[in-house]
C-alpha positions as CSV (number, residue, x, y, z in Angstrom):
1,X,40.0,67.1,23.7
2,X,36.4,66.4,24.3
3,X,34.6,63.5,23.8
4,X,31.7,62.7,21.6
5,X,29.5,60.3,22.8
6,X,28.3,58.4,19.9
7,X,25.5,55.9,20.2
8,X,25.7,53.1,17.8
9,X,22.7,51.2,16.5
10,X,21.3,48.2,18.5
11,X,21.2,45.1,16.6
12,X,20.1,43.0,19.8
13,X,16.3,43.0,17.9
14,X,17.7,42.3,14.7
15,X,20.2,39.5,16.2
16,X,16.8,37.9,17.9
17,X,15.0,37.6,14.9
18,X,17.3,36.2,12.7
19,X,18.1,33.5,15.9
20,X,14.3,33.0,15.7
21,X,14.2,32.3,11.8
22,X,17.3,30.1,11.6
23,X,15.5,27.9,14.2
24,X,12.0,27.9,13.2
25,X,13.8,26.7,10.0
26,X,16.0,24.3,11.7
27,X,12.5,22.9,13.0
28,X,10.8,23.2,9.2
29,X,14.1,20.8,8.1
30,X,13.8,18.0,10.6
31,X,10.0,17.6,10.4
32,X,10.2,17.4,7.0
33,X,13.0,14.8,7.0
34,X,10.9,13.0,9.9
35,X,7.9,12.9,8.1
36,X,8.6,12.5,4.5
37,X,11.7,10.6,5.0
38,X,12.0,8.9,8.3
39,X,8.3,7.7,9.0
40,X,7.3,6.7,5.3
41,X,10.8,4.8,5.7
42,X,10.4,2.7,8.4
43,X,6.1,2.3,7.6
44,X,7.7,0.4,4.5
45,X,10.4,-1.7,5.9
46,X,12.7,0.7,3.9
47,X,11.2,0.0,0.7
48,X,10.6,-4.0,0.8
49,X,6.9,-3.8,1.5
50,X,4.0,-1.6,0.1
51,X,1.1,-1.6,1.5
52,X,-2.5,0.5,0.2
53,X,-5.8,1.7,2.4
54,X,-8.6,-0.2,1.9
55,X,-11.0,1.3,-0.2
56,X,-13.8,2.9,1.1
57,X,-12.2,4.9,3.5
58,X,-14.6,3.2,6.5
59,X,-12.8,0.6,7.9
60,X,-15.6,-0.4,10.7
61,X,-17.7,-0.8,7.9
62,X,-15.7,-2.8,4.4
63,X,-17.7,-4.0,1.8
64,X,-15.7,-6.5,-0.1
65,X,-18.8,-6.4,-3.0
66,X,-18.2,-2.7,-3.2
67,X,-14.8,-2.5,-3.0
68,X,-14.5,-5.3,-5.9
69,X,-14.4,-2.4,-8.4
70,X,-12.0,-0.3,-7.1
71,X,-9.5,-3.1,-6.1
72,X,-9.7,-4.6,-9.6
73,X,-8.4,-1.3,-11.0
74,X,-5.8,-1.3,-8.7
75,X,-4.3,-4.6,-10.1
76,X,-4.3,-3.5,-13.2
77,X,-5.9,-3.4,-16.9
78,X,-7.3,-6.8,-18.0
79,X,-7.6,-8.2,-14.3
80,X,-10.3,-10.8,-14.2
81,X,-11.7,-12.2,-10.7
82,X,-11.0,-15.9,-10.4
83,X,-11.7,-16.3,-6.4
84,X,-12.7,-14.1,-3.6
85,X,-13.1,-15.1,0.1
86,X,-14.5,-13.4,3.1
87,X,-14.4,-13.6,6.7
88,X,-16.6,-12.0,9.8
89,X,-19.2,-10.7,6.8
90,X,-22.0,-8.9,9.0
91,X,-25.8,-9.1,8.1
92,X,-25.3,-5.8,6.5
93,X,-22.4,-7.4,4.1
94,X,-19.6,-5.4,5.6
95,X,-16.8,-6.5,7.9
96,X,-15.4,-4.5,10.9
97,X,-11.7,-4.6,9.8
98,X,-10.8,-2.0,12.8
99,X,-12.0,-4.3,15.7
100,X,-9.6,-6.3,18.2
101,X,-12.8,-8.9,19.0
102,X,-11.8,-11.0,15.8
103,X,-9.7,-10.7,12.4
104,X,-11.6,-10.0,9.3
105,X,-10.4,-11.1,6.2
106,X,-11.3,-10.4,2.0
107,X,-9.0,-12.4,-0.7
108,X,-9.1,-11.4,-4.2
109,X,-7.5,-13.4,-6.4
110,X,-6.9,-12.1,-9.5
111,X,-5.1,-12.8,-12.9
112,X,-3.9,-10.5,-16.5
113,X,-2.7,-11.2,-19.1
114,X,1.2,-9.4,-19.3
115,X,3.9,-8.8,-21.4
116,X,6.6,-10.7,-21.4
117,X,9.8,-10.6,-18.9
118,X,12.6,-9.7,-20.1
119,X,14.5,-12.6,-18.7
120,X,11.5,-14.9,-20.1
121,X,12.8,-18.3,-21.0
122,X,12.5,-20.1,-23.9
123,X,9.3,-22.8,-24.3
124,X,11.3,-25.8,-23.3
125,X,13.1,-24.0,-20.0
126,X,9.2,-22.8,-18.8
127,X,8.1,-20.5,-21.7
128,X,5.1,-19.5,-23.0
129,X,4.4,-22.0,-25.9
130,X,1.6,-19.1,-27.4
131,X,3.6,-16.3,-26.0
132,X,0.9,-15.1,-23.6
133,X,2.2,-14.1,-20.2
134,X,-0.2,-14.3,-16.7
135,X,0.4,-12.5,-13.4
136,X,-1.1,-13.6,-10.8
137,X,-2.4,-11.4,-7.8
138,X,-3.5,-12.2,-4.5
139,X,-4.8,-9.2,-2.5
140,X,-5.4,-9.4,1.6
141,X,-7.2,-7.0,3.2
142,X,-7.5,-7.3,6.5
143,X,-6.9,-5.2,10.2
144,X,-4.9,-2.0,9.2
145,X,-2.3,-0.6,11.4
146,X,-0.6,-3.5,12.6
147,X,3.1,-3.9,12.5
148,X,4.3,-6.7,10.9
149,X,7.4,-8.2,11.3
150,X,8.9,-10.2,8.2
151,X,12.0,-12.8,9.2
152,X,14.6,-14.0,6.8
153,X,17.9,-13.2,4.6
154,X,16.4,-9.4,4.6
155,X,14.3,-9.2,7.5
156,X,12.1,-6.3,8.3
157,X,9.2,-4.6,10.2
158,X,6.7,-2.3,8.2
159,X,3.0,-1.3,9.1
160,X,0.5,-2.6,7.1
161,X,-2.0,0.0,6.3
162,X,-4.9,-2.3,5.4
163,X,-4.6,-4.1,2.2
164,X,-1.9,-5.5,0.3
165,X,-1.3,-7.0,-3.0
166,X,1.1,-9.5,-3.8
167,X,2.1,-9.5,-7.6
168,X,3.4,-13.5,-8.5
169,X,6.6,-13.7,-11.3
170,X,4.6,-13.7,-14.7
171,X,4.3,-17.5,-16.1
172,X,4.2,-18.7,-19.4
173,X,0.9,-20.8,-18.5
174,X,-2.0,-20.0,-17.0
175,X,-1.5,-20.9,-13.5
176,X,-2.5,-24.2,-12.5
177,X,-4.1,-23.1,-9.2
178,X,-7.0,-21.6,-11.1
179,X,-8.2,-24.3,-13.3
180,X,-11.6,-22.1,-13.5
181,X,-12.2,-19.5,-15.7
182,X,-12.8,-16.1,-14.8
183,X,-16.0,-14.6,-12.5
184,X,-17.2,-11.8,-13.5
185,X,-16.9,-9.3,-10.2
186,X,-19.7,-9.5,-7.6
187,X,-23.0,-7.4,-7.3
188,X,-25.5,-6.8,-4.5
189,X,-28.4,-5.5,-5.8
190,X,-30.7,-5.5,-3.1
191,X,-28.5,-3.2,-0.9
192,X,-30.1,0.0,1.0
């Protein structure tokens, strides 16, 4: 009996590409999970801290007048100004909030009215004897990309990106620590 030779299709190419997919995809997986999942993670102190860009988008050159606008709108419908504070103001009226020379520092201080919580007490247990609700909010800008570090019960790290707002428990009252009423927000009209 004679033998045939029979040649059989090579699937070494075919083998090699799908090797090459599987790990470009393998790849596609664990930057995704790194980036989306991991980094935005661990920026956040898993949750517990938020933390916004500055507005304006030039951090060697904030201008606390200018971003008074934009950080108002951020806290919410109704905000009105009742203190702001700044630090390291240049004769240009900007601060350098990237710089290791010093720290530059804005505070807003704002307050809204709010609906009530739903745990809100009654009048005589801290209530709201006219049903109005307040929130205050304190908002810090200052050097972005620091790590901070916060110790307690649930310590944890998280980088701050630039500006943060802190939201206070709604109170029946307006707030004692702003016995002013509100500013309107600042203006600089003689700005080039």
């Amino acid at each position: 009996m004679q033998e045939i030779p029979v040649s059989l299709p090579n699937n070494r190419p075919k083998a090699a590409w799908l090797s090459i997919l599987r790990n470009v995809a393998i790849i596609v997986v664990i930057y995704l999970v790194i980036t989306r999942g991991c980094i935005p993670a661990f920026q956040t102190g898993f949750g517990a801290e938020t933390t916004y860009d500055p507005p304006g988008g030039d951090n060697a050159h904030f201008d606390p007048i200018a971003a008074a606008d934009d950080i108002q709108a951020q806290v919410g419908e109704g905000a009105e100004l009742m203190a702001m504070s700044a630090t390291f103001v240049k004769s240009d009226g900007t601060q350098d909030l990237a710089t290791d020379l010093y720290v530059a520092t804005t505070n807003y201080e704002f307050v809204r009215e709010v609906p009530p919580p739903a745990d809100a007490p009654p009048i005589g247990a801290g209530g709201s004897a006219d049903g109005r609700w307040y929130q205050v909010t304190d908002v810090d800008i200052f050097r972005p990309g620091q790590m901070r570090q916060v110790i307690g019960t649930n310590s944890y790290t998280y980088l701050h990106k630039g500006m943060d707002l802190d939201e206070n428990r709604p109170t029946g009252a307006k707030p004692a620590t702003i016995p002013c009423r509100a500013v309107p927000l600042p203006r600089c009209g003689n700005r080039h």
